[in-house]
Backbone bond lengths (Angstrom), bond angles and torsions (degrees), N, CA, C in turn:
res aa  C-N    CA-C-N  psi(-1)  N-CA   C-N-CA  omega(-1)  CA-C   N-CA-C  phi
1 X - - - 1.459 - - 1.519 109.90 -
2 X 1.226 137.23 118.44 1.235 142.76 137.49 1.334 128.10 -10.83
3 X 1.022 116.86 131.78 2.027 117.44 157.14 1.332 106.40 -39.32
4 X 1.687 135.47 -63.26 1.103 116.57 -155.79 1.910 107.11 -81.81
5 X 1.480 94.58 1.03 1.682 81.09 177.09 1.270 116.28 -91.21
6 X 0.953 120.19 -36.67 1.980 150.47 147.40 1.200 118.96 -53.41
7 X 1.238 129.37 61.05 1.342 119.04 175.35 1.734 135.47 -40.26
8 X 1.797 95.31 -35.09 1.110 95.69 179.50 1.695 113.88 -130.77
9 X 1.175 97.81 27.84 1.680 115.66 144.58 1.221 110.63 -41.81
10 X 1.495 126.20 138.18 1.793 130.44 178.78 1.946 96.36 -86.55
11 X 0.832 98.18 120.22 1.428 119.25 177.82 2.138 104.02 -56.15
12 X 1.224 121.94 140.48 1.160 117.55 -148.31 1.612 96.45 -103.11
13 X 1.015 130.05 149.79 1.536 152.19 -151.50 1.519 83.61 -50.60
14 X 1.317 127.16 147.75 1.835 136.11 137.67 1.463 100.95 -133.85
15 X 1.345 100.18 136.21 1.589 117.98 173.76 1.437 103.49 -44.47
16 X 1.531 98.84 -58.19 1.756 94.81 -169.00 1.314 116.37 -51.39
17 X 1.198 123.54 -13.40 1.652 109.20 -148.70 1.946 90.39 -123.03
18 X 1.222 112.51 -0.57 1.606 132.31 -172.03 1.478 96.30 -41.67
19 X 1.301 134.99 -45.08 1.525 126.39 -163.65 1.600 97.15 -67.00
20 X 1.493 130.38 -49.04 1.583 135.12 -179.13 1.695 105.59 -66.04
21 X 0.803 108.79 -49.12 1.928 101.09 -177.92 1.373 101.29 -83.65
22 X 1.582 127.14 1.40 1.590 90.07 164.54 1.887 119.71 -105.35
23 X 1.500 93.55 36.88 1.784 109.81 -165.24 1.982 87.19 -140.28
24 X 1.771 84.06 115.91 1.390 100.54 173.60 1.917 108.11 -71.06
25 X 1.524 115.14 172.92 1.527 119.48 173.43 1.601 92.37 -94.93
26 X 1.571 113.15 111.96 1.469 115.97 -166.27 1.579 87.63 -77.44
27 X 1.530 140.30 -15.83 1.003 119.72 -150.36 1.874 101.78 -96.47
28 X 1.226 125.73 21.68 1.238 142.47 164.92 1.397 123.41 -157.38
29 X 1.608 114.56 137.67 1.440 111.21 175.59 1.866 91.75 121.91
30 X 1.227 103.20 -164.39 1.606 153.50 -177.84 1.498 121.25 -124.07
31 X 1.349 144.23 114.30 1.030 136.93 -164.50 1.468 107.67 -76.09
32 X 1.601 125.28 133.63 1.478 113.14 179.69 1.444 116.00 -45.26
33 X 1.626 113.92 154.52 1.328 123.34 175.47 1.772 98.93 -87.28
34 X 1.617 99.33 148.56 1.750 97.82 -169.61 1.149 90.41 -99.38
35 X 1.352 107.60 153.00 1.445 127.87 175.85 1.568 117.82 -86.91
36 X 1.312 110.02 140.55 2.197 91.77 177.05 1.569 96.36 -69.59
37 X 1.232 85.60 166.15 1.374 112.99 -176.90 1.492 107.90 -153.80
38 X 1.496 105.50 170.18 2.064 118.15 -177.33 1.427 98.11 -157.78
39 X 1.846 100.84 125.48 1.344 98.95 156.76 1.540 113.46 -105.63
40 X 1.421 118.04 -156.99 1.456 94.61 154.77 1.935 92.04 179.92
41 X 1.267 78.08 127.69 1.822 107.03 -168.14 1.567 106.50 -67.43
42 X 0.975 116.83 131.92 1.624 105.61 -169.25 1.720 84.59 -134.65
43 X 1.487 107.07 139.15 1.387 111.81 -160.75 1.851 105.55 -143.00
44 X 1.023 111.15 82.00 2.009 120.69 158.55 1.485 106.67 -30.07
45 X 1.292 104.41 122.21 1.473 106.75 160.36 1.583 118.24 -123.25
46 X 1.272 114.73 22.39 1.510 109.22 -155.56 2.034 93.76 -119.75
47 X 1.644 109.83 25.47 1.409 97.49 158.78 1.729 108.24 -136.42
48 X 1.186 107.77 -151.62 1.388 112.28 -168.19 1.755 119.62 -66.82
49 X 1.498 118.88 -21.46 1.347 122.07 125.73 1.311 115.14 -145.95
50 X 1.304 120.22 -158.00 1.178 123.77 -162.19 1.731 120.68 -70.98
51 X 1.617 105.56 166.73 1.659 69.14 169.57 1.522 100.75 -147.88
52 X 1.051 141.54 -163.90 1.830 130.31 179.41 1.412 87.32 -148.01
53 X 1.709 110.69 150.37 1.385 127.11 157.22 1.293 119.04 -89.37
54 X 1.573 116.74 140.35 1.827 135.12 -147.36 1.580 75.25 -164.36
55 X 1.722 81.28 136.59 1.381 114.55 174.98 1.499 109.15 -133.77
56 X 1.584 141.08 129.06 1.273 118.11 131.18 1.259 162.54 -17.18
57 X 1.411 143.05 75.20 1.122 110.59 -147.98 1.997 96.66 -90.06
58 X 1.216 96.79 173.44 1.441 113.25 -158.91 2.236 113.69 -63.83
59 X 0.807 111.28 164.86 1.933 108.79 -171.99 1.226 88.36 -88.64
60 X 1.710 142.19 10.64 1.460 109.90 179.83 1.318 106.37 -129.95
61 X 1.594 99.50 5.17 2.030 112.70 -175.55 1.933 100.55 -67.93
62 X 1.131 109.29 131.60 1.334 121.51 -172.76 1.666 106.30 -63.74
63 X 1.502 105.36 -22.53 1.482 97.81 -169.25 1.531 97.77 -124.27
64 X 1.636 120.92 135.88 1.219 128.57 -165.32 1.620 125.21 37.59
65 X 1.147 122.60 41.49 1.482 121.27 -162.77 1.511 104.55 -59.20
66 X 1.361 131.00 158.53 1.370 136.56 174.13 1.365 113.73 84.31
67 X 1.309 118.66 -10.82 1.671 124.64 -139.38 1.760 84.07 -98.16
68 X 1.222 109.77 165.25 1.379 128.98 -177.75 1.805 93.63 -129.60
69 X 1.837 86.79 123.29 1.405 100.36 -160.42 1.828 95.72 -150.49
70 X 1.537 96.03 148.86 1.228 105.50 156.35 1.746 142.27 -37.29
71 X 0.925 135.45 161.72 1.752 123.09 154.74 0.824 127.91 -63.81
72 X 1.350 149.03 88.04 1.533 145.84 174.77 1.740 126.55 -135.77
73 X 1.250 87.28 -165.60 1.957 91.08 160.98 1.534 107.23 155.83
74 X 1.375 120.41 -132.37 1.453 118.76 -145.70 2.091 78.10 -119.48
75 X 1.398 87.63 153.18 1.429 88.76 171.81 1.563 112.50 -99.46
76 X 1.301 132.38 140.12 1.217 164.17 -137.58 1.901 111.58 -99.59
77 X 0.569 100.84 135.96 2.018 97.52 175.42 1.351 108.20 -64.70
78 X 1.412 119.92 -28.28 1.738 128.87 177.76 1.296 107.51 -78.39
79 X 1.054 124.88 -7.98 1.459 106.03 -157.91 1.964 90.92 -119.59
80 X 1.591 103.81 18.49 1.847 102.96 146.13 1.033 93.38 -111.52
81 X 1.442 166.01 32.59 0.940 147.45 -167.33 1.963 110.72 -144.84
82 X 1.312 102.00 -25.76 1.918 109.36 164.14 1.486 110.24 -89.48
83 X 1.254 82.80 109.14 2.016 92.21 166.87 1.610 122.05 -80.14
84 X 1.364 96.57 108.56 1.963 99.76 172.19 1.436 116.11 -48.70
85 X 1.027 118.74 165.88 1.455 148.97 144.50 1.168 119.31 -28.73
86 X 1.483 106.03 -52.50 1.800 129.55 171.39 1.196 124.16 -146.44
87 X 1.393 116.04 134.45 1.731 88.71 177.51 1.435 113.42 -100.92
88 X 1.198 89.63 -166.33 1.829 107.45 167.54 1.790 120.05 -27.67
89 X 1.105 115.95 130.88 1.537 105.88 167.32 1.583 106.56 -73.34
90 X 1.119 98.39 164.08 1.751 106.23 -152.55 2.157 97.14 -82.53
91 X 1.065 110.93 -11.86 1.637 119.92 169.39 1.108 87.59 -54.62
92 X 1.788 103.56 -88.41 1.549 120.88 -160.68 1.853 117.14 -29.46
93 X 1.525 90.40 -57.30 1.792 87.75 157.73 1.065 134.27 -32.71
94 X 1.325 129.27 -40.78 1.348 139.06 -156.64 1.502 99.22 -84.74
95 X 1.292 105.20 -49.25 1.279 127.07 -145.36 1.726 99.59 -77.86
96 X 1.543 117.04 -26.78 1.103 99.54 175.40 1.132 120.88 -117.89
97 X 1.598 115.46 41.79 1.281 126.02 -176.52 1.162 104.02 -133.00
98 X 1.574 100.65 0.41 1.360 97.76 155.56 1.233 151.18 -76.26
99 X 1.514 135.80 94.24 1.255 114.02 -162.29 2.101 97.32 118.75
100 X 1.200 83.43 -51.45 1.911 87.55 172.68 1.257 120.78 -10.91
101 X 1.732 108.06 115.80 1.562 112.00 153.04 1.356 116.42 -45.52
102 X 1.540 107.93 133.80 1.659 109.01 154.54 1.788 91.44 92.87
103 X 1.633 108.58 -155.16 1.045 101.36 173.32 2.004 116.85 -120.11
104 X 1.531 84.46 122.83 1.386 112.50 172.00 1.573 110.04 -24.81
105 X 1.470 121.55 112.95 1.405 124.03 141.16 1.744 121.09 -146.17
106 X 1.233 91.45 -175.13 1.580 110.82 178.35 1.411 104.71 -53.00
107 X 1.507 100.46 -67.11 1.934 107.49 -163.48 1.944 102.86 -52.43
108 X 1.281 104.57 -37.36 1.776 104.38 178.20 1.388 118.89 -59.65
109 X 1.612 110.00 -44.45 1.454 116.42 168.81 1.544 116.38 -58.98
110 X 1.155 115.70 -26.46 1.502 124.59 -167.93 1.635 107.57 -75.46
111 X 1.248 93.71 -51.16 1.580 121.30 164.56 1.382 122.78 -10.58
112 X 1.375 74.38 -84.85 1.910 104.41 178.53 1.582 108.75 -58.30
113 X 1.459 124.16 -31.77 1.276 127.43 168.30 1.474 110.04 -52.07
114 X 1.444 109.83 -63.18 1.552 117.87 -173.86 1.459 110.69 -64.77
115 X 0.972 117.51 -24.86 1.789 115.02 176.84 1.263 94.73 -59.79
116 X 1.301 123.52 -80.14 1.622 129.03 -177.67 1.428 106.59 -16.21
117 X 1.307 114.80 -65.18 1.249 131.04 -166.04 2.117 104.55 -52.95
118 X 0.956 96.87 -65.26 1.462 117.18 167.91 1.099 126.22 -42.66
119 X 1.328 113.74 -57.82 1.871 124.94 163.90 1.384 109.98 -63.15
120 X 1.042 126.73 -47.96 1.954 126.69 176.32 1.445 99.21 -54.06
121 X 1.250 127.70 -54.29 1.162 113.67 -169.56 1.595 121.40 -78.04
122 X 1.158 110.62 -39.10 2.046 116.91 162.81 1.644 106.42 -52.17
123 X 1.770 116.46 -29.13 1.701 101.18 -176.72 1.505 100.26 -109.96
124 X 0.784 135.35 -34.63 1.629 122.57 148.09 1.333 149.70 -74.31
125 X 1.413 129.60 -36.96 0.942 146.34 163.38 1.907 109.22 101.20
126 X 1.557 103.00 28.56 1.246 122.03 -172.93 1.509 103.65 -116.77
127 X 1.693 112.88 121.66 1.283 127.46 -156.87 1.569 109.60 -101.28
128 X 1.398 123.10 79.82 1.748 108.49 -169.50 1.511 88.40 -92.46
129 X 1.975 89.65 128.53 1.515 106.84 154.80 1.731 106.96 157.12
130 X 1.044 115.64 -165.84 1.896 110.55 -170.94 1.399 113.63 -112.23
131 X 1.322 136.77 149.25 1.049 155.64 -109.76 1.764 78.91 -139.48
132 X 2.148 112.63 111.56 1.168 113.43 -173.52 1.647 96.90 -112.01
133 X 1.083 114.36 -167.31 1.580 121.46 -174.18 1.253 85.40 -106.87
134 X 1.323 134.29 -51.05 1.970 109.45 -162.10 1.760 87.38 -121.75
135 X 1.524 98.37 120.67 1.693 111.03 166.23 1.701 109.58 -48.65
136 X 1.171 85.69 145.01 1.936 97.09 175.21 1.822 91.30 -107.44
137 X 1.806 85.33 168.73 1.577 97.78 -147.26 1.434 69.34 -143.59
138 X 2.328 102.83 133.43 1.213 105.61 140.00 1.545 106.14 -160.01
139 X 1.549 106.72 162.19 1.798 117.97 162.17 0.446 127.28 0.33
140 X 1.610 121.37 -51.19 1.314 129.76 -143.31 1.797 107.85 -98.15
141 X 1.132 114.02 140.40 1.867 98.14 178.09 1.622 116.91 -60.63
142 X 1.173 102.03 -66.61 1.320 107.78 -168.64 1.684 118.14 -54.00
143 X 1.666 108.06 -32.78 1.801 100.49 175.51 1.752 100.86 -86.64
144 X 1.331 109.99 10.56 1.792 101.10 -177.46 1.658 89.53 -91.50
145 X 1.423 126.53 -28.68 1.256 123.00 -154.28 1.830 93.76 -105.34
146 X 1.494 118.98 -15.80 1.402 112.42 156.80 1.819 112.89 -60.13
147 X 1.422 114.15 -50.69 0.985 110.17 -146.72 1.845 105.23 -96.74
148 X 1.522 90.39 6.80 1.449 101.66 168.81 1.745 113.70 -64.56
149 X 0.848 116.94 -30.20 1.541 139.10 -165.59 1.755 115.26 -83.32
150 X 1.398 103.72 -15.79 1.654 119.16 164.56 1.141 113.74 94.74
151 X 1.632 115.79 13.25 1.807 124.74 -167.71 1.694 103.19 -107.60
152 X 1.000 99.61 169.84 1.757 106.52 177.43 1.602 102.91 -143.03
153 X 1.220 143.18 108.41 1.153 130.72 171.65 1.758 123.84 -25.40
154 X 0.947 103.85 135.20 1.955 126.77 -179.12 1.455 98.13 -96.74
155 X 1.444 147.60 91.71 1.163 130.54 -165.86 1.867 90.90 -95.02
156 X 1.145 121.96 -6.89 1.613 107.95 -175.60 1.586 93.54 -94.40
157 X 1.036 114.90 40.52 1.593 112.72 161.20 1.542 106.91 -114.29
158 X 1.245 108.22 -23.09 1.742 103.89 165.54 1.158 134.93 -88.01
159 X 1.061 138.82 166.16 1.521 139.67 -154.49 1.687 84.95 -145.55
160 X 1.663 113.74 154.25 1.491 121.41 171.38 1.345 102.60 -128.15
161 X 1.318 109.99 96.88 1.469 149.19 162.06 1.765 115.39 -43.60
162 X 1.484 123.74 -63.58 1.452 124.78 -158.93 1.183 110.07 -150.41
163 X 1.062 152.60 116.88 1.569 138.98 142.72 1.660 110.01 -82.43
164 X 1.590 106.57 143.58 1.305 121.24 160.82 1.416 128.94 -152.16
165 X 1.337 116.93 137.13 1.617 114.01 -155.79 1.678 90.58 -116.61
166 X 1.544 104.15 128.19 1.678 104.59 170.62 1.042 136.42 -38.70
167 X 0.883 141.40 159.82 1.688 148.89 163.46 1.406 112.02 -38.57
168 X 1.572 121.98 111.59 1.400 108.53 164.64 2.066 124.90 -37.71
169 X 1.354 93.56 -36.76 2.039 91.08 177.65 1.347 118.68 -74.94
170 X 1.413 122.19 -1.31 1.091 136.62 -171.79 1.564 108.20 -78.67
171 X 1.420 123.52 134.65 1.350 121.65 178.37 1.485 130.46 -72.74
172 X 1.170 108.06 -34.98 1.965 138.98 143.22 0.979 127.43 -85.42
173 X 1.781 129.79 110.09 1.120 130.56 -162.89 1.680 111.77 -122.86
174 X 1.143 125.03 121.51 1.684 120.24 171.43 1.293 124.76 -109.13
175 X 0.920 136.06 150.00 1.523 147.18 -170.48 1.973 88.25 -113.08
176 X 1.488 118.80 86.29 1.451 107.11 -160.37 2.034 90.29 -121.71
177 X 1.388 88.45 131.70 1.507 120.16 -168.75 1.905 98.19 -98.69
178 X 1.336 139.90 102.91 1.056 140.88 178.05 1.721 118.13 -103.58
179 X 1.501 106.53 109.31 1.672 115.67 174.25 1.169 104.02 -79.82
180 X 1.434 120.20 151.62 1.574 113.63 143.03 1.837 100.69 -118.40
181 X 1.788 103.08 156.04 1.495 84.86 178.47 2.002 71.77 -143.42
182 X 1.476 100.01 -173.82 1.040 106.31 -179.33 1.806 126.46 -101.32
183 X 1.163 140.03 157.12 1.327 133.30 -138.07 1.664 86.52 -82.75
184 X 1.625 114.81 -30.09 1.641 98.66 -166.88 1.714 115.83 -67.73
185 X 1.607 101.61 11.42 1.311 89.41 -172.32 1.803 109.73 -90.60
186 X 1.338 96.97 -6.50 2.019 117.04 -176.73 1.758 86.94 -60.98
187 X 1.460 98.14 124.67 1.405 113.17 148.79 1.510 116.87 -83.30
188 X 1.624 99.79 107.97 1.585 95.46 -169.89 1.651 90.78 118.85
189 X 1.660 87.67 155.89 1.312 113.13 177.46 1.684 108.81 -76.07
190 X 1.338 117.36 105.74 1.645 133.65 -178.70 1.455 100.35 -42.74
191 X 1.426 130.99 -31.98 1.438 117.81 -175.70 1.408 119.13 -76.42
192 X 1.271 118.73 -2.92 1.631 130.82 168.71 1.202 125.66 -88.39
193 X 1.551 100.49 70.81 1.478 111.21 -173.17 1.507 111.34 -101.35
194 X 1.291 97.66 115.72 1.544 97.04 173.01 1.801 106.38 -127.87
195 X 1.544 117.67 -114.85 1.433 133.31 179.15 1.503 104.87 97.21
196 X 1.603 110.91 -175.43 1.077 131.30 -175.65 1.880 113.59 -51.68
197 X 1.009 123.37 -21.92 1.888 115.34 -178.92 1.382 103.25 101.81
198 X 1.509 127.07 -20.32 1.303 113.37 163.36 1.440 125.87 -47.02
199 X 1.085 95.32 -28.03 2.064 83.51 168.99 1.536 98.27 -130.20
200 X 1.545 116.34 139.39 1.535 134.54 -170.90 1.801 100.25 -108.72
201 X 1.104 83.32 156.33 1.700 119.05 -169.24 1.698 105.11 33.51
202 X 0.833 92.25 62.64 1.872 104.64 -172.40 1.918 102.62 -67.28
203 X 1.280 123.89 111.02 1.308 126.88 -173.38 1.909 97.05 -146.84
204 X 1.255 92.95 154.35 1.438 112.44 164.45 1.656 118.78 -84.31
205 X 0.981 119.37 133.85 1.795 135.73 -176.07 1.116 92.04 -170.91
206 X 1.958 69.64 160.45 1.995 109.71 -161.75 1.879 97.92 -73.19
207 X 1.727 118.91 143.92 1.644 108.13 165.52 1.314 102.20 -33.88
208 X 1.648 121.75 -51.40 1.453 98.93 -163.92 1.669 134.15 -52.80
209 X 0.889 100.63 -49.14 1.398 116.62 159.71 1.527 136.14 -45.96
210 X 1.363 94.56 -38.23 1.781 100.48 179.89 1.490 94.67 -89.77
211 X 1.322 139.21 5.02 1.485 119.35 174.11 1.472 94.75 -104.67
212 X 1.552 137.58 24.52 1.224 141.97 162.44 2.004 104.39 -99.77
213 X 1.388 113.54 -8.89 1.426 121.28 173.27 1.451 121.75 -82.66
214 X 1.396 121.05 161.60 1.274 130.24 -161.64 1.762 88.67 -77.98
215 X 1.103 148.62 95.09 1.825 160.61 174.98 1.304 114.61 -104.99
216 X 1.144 111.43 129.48 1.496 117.35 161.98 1.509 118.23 -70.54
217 X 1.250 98.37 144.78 1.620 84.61 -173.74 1.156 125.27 -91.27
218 X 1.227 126.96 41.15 1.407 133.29 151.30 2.144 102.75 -86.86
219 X 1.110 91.98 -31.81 1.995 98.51 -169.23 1.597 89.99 -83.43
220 X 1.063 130.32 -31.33 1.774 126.67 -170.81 1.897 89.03 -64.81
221 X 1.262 106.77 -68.82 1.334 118.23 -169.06 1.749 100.99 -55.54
222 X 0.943 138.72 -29.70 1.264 129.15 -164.01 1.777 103.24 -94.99
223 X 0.973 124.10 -20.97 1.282 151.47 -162.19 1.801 100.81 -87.81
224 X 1.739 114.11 -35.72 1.308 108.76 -170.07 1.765 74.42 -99.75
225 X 1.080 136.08 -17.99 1.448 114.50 -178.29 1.671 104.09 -63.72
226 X 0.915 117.47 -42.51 1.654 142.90 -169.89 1.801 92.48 -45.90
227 X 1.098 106.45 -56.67 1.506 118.31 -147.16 1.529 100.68 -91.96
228 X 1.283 109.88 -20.51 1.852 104.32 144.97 0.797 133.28 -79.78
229 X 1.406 139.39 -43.20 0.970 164.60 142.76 1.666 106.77 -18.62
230 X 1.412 127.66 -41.46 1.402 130.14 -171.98 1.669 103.02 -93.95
231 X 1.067 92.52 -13.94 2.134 99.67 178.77 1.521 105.38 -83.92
232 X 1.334 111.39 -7.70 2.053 91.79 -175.07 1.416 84.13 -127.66
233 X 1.737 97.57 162.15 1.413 111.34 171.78 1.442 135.54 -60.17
234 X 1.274 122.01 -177.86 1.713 114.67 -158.14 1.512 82.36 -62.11
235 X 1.517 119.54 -67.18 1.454 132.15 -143.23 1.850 86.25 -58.86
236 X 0.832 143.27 -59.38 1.782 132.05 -177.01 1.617 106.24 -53.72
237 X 0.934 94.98 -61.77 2.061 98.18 173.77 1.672 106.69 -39.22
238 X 0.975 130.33 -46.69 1.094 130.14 -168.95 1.976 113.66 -93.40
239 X 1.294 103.59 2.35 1.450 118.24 174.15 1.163 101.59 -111.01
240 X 0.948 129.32 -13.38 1.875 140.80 173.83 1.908 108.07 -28.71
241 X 0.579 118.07 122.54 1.585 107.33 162.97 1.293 102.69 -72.25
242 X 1.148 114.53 171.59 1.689 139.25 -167.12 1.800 114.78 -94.93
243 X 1.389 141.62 61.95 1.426 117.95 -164.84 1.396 110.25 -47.36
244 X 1.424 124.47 157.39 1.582 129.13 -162.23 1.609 90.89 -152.81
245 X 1.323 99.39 106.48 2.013 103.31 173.37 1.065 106.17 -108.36
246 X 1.332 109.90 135.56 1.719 123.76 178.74 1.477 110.66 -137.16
247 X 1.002 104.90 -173.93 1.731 116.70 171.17 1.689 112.68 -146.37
248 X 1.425 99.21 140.77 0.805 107.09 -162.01 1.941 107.60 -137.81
249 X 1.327 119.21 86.59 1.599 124.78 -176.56 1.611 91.72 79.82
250 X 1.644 120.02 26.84 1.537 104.71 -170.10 1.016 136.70 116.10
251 X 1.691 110.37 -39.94 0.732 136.50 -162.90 1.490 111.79 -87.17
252 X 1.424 121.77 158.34 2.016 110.28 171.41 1.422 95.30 -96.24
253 X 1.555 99.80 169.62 1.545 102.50 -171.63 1.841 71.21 -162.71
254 X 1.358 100.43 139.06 1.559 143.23 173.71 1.356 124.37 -104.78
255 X 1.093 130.22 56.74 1.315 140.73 -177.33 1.795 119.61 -66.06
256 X 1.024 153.63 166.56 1.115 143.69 157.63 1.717 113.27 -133.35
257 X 1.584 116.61 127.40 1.029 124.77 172.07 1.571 125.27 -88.56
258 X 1.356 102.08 128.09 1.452 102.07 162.58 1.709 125.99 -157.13
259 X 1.634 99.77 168.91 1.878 87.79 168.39 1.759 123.67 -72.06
């Protein structure tokens, strides 16, 4: 059926028009429920400073198109269900169950770890985790084609950096959990970035630099968290409180998590 036969048929995604369809009419409805989500900050230390991997995402992706963004996405039903190598340090646990939609556990926190893990590797083709003697096997494509490679995710190589949940007016909403871990944890040479094409011209650069890129401003803001965060030592980094962005009637709200 057509628009003009359907009057009130939802008119179907166009890139061009992407900034208006991704903003609901607040003045009717329920605001979408956000979905979890995992990014996960992958950070070079082996040149003159640091540097983070940024990808494009594509002009026809319904959500932020054009935008220069981290590795991430939505977390997966498999990814409670593959057991790492290692898990979570028992902080990190805490820390992101803190506050948790629904009801708070381990396997959810774990979750959100392995998504990260999972999504970095489907948009890059960069495998963080340790190298086991007998490959693990699952359903799912993308962790069958992780675990093709002889690794098992190391989840105590990540750290949980930021949470931020979309804009209630927003038409796509995430409940998005952000790691950073460090590049030596890539099995494989980090400059072999490829994956699926969901994110374009995917390269490593310094924070400084990527806050000269087209960013949403949830990644601008998370990005200057980054770049404090990389100035103090492990033991302060890891005493860090948690920033936590929400909305609230609209509004942002800045919360900070901790033990």
């Amino acid at each position: 059926m057509s628009a003009e036969q359907g009057g009130s048929q939802k008119a179907a995604f166009d890139p061009k028009l992407s900034r208006d369809q991704e903003y609901r009419d607040g003045s009717t409805g329920r605001a979408v429920r956000p979905r979890d989500a995992a990014t996960l900050i992958l950070v070079r230390n082996d040149g003159a400073s640091p540097q983070v991997l940024m990808g494009q995402r594509h002009a026809n992706h319904k959500f932020m198109p054009n935008k220069f963004v981290f590795p991430g996405g939505r977390v997966d039903p498999s990814d409670s269900r593959v057991r790492p190598v290692e898990d979570l340090r028992g902080d990190v646990t805490q820390l992101l169950m803190d506050r948790m939609r629904g009801t708070p556990s381990a396997n959810r926190a774990r979750a959100l770890a392995m998504a990260a893990i999972r999504e970095t590797f489907e948009e890059t083709g960069l495998a963080v985790g340790r190298v086991i003697d007998a490959p693990q096997r699952s359903k799912q494509k993308d962790w069958n084609e992780y675990f093709a490679l002889g690794v098992s995710p190391a989840l105590g190589a990540l750290d949980f950096v930021a949470r931020a949940i979309t804009p209630p007016y927003r038409t796509r909403r995430f409940d998005t959990r952000f790691f950073i871990a460090d590049a030596a944890h890539i099995h494989g040479d980090p400059s072999e970035v490829k994956g699926s094409g969901e994110l374009q011209g995917l390269h490593w650069i310094t924070t400084k630099d990527a806050q000269g890129l087209d960013l949403p401003n949830i990644t601008r803001t998370i990005l200057a968290e980054i770049e404090t965060r990389l100035s103090l030592t492990s033991a302060a980094q890891r005493a860090r409180p948690v920033p936590f962005i929400h909305f609230r009637k609209d509004q942002p709200i800045r919360d900070m998590l901790s033990l």
